[in-house]
TIMAR-286416 format. One record per residue (C-alpha): residue number from 1; residue in one letter; x, y, z. Coordinates in Angstrom, 1 decimal, padded with zeros to 4 digits, always signed. Last residue first. Layout:
<pts>
@resi=NUM resn=A px=X py=Y pz=Z
...
</pts>
This chain:
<pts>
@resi=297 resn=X px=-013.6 py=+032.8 pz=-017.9
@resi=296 resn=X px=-013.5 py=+029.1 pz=-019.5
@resi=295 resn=X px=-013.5 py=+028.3 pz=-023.3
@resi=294 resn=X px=-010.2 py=+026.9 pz=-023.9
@resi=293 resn=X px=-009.5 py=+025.4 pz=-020.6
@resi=292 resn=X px=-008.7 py=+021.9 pz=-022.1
@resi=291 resn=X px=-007.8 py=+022.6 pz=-025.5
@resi=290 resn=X px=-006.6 py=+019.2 pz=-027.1
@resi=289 resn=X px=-004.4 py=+018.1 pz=-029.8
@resi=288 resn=X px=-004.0 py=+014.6 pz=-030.9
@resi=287 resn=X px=-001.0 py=+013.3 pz=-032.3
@resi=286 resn=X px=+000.0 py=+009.9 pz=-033.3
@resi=285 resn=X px=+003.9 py=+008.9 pz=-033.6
@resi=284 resn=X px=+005.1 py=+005.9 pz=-035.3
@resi=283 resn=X px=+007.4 py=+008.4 pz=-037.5
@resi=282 resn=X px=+007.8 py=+012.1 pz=-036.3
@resi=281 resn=X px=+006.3 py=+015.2 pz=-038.9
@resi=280 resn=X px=+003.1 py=+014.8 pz=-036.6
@resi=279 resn=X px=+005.7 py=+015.8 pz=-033.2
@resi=278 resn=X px=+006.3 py=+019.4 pz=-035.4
@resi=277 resn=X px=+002.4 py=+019.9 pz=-036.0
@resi=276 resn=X px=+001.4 py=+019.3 pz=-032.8
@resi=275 resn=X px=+003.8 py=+021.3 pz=-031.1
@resi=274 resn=X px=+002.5 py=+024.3 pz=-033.5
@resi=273 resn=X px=-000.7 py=+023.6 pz=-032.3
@resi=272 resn=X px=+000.5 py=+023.3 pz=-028.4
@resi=271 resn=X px=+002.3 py=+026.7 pz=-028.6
@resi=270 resn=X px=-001.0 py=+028.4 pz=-030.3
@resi=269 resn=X px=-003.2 py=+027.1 pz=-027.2
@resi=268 resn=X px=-000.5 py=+027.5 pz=-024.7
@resi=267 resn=X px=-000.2 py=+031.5 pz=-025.2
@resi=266 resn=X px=-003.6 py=+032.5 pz=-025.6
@resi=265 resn=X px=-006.6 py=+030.8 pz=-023.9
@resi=264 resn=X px=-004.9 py=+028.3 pz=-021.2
@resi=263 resn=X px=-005.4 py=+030.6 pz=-018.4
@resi=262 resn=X px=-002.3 py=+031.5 pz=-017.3
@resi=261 resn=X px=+000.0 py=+029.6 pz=-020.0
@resi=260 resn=X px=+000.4 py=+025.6 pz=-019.9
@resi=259 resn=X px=+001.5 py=+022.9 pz=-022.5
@resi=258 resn=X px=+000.4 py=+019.3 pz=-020.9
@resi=257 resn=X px=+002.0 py=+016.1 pz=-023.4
@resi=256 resn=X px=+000.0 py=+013.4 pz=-022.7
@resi=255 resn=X px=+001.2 py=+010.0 pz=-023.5
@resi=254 resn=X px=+000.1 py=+006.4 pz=-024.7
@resi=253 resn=X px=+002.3 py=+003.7 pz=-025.6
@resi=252 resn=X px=+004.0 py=+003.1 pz=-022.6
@resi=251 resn=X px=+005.6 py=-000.2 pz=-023.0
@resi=250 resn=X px=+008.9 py=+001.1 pz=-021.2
@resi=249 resn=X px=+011.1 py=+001.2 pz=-024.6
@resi=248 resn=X px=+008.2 py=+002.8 pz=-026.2
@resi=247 resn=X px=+008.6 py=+005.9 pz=-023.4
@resi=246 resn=X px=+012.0 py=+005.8 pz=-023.4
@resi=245 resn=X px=+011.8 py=+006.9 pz=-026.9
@resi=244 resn=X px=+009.2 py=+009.1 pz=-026.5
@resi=243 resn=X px=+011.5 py=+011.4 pz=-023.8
@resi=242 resn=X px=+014.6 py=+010.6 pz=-025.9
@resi=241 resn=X px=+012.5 py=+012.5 pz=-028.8
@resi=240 resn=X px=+011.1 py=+015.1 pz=-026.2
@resi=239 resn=X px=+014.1 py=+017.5 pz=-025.7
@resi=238 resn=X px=+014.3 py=+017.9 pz=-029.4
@resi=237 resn=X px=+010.6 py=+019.1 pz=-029.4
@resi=236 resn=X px=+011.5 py=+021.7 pz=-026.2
@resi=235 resn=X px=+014.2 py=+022.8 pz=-028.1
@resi=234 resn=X px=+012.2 py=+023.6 pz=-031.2
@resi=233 resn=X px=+009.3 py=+025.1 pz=-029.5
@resi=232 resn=X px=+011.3 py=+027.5 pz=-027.3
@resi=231 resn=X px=+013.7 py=+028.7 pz=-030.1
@resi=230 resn=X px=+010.3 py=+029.1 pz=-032.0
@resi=229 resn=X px=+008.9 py=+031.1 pz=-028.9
@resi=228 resn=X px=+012.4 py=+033.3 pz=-027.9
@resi=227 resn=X px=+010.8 py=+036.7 pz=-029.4
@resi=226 resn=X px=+007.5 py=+036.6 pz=-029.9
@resi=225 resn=X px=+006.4 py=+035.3 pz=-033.6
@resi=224 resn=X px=+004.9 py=+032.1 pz=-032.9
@resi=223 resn=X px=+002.6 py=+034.3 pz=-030.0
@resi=222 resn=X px=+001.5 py=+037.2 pz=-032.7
@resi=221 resn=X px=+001.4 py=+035.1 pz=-035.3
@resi=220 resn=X px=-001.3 py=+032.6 pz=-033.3
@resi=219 resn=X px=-003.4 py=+035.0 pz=-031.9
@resi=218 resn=X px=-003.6 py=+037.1 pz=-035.1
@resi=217 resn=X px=-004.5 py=+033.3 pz=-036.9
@resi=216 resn=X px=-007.5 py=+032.4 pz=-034.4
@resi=215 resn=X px=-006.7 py=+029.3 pz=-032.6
@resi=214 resn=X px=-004.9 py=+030.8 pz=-029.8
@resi=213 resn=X px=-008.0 py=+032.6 pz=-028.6
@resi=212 resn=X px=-009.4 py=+036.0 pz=-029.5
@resi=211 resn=X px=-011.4 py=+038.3 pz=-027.2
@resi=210 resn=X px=-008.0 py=+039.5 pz=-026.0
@resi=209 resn=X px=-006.0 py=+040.1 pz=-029.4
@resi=208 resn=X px=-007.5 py=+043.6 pz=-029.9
@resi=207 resn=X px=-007.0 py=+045.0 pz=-026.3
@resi=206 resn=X px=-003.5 py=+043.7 pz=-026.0
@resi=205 resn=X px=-003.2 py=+042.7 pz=-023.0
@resi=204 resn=X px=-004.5 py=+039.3 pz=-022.6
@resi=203 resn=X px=-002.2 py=+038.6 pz=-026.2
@resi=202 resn=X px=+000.2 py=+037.6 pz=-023.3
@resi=201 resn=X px=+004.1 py=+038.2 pz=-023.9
@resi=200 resn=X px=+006.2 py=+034.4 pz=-024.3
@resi=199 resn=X px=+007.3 py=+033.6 pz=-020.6
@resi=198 resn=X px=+004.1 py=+031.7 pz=-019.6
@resi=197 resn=X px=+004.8 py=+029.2 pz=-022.1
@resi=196 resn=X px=+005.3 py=+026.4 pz=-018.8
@resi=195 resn=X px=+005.8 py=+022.5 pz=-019.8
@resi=194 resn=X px=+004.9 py=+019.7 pz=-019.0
@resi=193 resn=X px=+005.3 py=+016.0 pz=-019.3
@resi=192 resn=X px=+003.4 py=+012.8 pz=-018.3
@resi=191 resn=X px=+000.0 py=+015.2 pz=-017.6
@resi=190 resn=X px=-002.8 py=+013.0 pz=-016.3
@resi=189 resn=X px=-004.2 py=+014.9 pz=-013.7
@resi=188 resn=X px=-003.8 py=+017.9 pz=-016.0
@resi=187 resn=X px=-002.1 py=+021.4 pz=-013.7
@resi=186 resn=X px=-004.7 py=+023.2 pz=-011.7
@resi=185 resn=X px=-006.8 py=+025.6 pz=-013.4
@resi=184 resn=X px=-005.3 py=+028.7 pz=-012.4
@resi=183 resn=X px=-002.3 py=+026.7 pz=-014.7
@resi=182 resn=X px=-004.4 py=+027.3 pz=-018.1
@resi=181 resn=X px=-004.5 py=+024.2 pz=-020.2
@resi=180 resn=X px=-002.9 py=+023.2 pz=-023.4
@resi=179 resn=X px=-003.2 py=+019.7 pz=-024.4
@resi=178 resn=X px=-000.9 py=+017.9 pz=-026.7
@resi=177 resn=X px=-002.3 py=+014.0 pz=-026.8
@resi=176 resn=X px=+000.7 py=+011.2 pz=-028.2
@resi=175 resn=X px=+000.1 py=+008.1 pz=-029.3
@resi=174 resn=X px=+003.0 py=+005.9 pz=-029.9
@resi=173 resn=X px=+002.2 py=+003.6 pz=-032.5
@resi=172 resn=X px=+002.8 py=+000.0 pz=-031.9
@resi=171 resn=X px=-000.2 py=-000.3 pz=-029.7
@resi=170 resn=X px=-002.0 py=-002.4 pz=-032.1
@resi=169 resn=X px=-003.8 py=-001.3 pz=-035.7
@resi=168 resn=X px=-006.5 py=-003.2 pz=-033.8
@resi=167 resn=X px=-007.1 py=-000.1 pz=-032.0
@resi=166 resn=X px=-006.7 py=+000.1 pz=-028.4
@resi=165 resn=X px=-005.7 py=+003.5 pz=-027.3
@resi=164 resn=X px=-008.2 py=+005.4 pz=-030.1
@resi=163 resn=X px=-011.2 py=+002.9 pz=-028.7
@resi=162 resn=X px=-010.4 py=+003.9 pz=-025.1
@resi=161 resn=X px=-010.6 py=+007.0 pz=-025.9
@resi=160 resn=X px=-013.7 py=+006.7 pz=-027.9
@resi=159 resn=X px=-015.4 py=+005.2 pz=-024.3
@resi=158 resn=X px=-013.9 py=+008.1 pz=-022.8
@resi=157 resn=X px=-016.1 py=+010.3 pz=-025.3
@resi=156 resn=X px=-018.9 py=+008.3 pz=-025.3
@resi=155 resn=X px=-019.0 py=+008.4 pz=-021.0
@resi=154 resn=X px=-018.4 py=+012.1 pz=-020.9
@resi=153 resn=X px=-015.3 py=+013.5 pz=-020.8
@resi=152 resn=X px=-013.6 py=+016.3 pz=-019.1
@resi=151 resn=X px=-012.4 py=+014.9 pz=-015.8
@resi=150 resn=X px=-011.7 py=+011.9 pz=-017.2
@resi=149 resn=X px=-007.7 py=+011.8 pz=-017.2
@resi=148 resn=X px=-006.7 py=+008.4 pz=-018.6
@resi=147 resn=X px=-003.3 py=+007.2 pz=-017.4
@resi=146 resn=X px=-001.6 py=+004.9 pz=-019.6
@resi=145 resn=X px=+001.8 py=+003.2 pz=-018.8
@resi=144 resn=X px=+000.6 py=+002.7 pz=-015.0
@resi=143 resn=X px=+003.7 py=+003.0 pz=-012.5
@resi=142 resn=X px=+002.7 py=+006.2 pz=-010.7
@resi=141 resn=X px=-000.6 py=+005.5 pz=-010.7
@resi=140 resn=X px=+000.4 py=+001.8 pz=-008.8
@resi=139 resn=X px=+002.2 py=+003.8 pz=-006.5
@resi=138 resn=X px=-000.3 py=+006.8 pz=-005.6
@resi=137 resn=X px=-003.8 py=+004.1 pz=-005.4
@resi=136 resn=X px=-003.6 py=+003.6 pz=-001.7
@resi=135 resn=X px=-003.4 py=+007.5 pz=-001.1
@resi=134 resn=X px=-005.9 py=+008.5 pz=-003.5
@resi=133 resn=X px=-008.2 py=+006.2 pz=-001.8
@resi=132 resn=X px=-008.1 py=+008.4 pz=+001.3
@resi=131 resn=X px=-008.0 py=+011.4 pz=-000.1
@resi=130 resn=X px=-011.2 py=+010.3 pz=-002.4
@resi=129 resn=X px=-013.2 py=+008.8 pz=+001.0
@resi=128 resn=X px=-012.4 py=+012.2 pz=+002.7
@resi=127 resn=X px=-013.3 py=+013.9 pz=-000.3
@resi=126 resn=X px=-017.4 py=+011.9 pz=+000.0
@resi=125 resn=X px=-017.3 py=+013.0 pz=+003.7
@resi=124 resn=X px=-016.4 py=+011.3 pz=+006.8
@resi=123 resn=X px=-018.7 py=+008.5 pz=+008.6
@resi=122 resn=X px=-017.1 py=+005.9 pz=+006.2
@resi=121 resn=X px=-015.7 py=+007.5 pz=+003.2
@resi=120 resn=X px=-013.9 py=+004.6 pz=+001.7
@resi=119 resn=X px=-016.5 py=+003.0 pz=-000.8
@resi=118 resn=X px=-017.6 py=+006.7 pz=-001.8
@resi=117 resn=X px=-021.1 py=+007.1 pz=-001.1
@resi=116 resn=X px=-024.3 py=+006.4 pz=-003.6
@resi=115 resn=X px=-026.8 py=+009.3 pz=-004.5
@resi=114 resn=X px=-025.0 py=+009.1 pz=-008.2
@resi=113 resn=X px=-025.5 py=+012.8 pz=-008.7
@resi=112 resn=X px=-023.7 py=+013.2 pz=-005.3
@resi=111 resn=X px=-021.2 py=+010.5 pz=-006.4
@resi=110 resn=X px=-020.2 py=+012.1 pz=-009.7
@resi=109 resn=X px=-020.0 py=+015.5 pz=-008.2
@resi=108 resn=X px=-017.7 py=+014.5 pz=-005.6
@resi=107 resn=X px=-015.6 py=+012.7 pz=-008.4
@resi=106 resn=X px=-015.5 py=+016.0 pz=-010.4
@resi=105 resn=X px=-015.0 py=+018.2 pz=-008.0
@resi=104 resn=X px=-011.7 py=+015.8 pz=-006.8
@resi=103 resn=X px=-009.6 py=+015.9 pz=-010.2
@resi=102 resn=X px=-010.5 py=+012.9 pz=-012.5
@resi=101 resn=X px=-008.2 py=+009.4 pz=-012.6
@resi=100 resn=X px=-008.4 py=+006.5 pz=-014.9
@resi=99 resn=X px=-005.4 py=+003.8 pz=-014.5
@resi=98 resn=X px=-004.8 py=+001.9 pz=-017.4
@resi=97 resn=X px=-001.6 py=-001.0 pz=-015.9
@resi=96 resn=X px=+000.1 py=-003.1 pz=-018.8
@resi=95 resn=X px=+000.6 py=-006.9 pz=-018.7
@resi=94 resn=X px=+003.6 py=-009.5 pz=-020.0
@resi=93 resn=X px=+003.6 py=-012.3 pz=-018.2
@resi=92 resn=X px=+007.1 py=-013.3 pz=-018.0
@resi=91 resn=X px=+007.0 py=-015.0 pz=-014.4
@resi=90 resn=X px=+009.0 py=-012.6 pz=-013.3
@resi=89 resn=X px=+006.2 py=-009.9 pz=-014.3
@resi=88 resn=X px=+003.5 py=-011.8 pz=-012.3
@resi=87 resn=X px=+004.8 py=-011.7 pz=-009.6
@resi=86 resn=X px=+005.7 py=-008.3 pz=-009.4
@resi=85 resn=X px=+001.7 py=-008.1 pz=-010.0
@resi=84 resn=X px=+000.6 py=-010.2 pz=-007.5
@resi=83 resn=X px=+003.1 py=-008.7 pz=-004.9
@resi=82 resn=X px=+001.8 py=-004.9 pz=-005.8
@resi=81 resn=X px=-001.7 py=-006.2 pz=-005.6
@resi=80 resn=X px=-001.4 py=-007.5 pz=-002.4
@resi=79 resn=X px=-002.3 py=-004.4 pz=-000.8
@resi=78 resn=X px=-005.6 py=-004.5 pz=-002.0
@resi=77 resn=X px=-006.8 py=-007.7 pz=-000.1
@resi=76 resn=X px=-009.0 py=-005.8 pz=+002.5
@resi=75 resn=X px=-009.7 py=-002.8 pz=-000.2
@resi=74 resn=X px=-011.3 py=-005.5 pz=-002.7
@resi=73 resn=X px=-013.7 py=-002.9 pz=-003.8
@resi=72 resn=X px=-010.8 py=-000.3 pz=-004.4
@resi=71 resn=X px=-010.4 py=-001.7 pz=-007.9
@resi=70 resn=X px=-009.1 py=-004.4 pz=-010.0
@resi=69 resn=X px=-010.7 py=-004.5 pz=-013.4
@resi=68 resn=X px=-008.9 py=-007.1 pz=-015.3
@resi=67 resn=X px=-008.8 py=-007.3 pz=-019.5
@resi=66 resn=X px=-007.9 py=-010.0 pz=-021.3
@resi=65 resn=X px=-006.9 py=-009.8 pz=-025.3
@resi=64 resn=X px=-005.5 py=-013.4 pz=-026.7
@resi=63 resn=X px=-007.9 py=-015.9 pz=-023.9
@resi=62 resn=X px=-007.9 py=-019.2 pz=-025.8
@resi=61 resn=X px=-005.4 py=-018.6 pz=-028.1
@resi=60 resn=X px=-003.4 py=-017.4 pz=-025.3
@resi=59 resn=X px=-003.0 py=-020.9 pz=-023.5
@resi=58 resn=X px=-000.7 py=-021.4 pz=-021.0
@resi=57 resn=X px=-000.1 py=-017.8 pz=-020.5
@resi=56 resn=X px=-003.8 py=-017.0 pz=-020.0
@resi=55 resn=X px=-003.9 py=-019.9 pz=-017.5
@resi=54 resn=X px=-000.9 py=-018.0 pz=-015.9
@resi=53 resn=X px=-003.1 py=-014.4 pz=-016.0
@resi=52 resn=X px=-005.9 py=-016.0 pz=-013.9
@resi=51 resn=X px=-003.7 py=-017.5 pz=-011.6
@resi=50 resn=X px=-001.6 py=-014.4 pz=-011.1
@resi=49 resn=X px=-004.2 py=-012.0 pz=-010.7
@resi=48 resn=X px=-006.4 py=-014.4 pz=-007.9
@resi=47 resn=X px=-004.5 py=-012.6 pz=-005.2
@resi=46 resn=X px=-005.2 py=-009.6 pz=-006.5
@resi=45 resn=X px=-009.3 py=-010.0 pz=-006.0
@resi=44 resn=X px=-010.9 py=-009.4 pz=-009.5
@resi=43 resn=X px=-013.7 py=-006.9 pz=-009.7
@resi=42 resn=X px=-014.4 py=-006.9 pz=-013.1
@resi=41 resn=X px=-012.8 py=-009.5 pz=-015.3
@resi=40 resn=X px=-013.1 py=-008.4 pz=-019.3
@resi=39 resn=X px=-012.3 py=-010.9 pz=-021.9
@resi=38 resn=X px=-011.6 py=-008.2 pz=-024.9
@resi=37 resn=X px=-013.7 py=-008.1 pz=-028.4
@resi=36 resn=X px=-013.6 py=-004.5 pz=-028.7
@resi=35 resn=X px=-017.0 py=-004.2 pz=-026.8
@resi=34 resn=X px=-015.5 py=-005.8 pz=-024.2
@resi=33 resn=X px=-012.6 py=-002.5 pz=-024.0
@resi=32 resn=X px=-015.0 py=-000.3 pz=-023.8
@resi=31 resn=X px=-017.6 py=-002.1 pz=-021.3
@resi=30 resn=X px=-014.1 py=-001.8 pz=-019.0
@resi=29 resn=X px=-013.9 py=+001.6 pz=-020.3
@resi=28 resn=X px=-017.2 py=+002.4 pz=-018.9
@resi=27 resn=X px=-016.5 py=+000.5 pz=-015.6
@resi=26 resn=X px=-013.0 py=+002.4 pz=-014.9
@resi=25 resn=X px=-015.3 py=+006.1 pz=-014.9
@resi=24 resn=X px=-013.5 py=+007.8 pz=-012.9
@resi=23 resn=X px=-015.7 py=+007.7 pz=-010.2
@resi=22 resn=X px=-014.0 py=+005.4 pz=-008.0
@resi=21 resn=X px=-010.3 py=+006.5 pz=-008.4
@resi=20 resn=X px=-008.4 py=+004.0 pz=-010.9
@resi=19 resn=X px=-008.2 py=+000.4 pz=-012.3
@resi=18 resn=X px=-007.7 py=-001.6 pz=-015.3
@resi=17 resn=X px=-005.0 py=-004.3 pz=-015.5
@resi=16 resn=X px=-004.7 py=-005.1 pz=-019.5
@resi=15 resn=X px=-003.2 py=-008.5 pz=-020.7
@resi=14 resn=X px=-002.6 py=-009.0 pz=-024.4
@resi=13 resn=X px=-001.7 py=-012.6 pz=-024.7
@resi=12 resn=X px=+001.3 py=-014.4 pz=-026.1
@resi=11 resn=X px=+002.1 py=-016.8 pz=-028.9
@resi=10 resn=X px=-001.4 py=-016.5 pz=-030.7
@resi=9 resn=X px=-002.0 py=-019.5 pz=-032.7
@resi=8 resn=X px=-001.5 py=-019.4 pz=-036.3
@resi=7 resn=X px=-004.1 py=-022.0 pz=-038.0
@resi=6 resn=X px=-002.6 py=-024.1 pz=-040.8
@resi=5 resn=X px=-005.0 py=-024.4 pz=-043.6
@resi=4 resn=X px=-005.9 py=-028.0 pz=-044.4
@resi=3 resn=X px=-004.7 py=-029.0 pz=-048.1
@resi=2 resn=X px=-007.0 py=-029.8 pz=-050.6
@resi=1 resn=X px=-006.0 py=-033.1 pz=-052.6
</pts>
């Protein structure tokens, strides 16, 4: 007699609250994330969070991976959203907040290439609208376990972020992205720790080193080799294992690690590497490294 296999239900869903500046591109990820196989709600009012996410509970194998855009949209019932979800953490629901964000040239770009006005602008300007909405959105960013800066990317390459964040190898993994950036840039929107290499010499004065960057090898020995860098690099690595394991023990399973020097050329570029390589020799740890003013004048 052939025995019936026993199906494994799902004892809990994934739940995902996706929101952000307008602009930020929160509907590409949102087509991200249903391309992976998620139940996306776009739009959702808060106060229809906590029903939505209780049927979930009741039955996950109906509903294992959903994902809820909640966005400025719903401005009248916004400030409810803090409620909803408090609410729904006592009841045991289990969620995690993706907020997208880009500096403020970008968004005003966006919406000027987009011929469309910001949903909070009124009679004011397209950064009035931003400022505004900025203020609304500065709690719930500052309680998000990922924050995507998109300043940078294009719509494939968020939608690859998105990917990387949400594998099916699971959010087990803490993955971590070292960027370098120059601070007459403005310091990474997204940025969950920092730190300044702007004491270690500058290769901008040396004549031979300056038309180099930190990924060329003289660059690179030159900066590893300055006095007080490797004590730097290893402290500052020590100093982040607490960091990443607070991190997992908060759910946040996605970080960005911002290394800066003047102009992000030089200095950060080489430090950020040789960052990378030390937090790669780490268990459940996934590192990207990223040059986000490399190139600039």
């Amino acid at each position: 007699m052939t025995s019936t296999p026993q199906v494994v239900k799902p004892t809990q869903s994934e739940v995902v609250v996706l929101t952000g500046t307008s602009g930020a591109g929160r509907t590409t990820a949102a087509h991200a994330l249903e391309d992976m196989g998620w139940y996306v709600v776009d739009n959702l009012p808060p106060q229809m969070l906590q029903p939505l996410t209780d049927l979930v509970a009741r039955t996950p194998e109906a509903l294992p991976k959903l994902a809820v855009g909640v966005d400025i949209r719903s401005r009248n019932l916004f400030p409810t959203l803090r409620d909803a979800l408090d609410a729904m953490r006592a009841a045991g629901v289990n969620y995690r907040v993706v907020f997208l964000d880009a500096n403020d040239d970008v968004l005003v770009r966006r919406f000027e290439q987009g011929r469309r006005p910001h949903p909070l602008q009124g009679e004011g300007r397209i950064v009035d609208g931003i400022q505004a909405e900025r203020l609304l959105l500065a709690d719930l960013k500052d309680s998000a376990e990922i924050v995507i800066d998109t300043s940078t990317t294009n719509v494939h390459e968020l939608a690859a972020n998105v990917h990387e964040v949400f594998s099916e190898d699971g959010p087990i993994v803490l993955r971590l992205n070292v960027m370098s950036f120059g601070f007459k840039y403005g310091l990474p929107v997204d940025a969950n720790y920092v730190a300044d290499v702007r004491f270690v010499p500058n290769p901008h004065w040396i004549p031979e080193l300056r038309p180099h960057t930190g990924l060329d090898p003289d660059v690179s020995e030159f900066v590893l080799s300055a006095p007080g860098t490797q004590t730097f690099i290893d402290r500052f690595v020590e100093a982040l294992v607490p960091v990443l394991d607070g991190y997992r023990r908060e759910r946040k399973h996605y970080a960005t690690i911002a290394v800066g020097c003047t102009g992000g050329k030089h200095r950060s570029v080489a430090i950020s590497e040789e960052i990378g390589k030390r937090l790669r020799q780490m268990t459940d740890v996934r590192v990207a490294v990223t040059h986000r003013d490399l190139g600039r004048e």
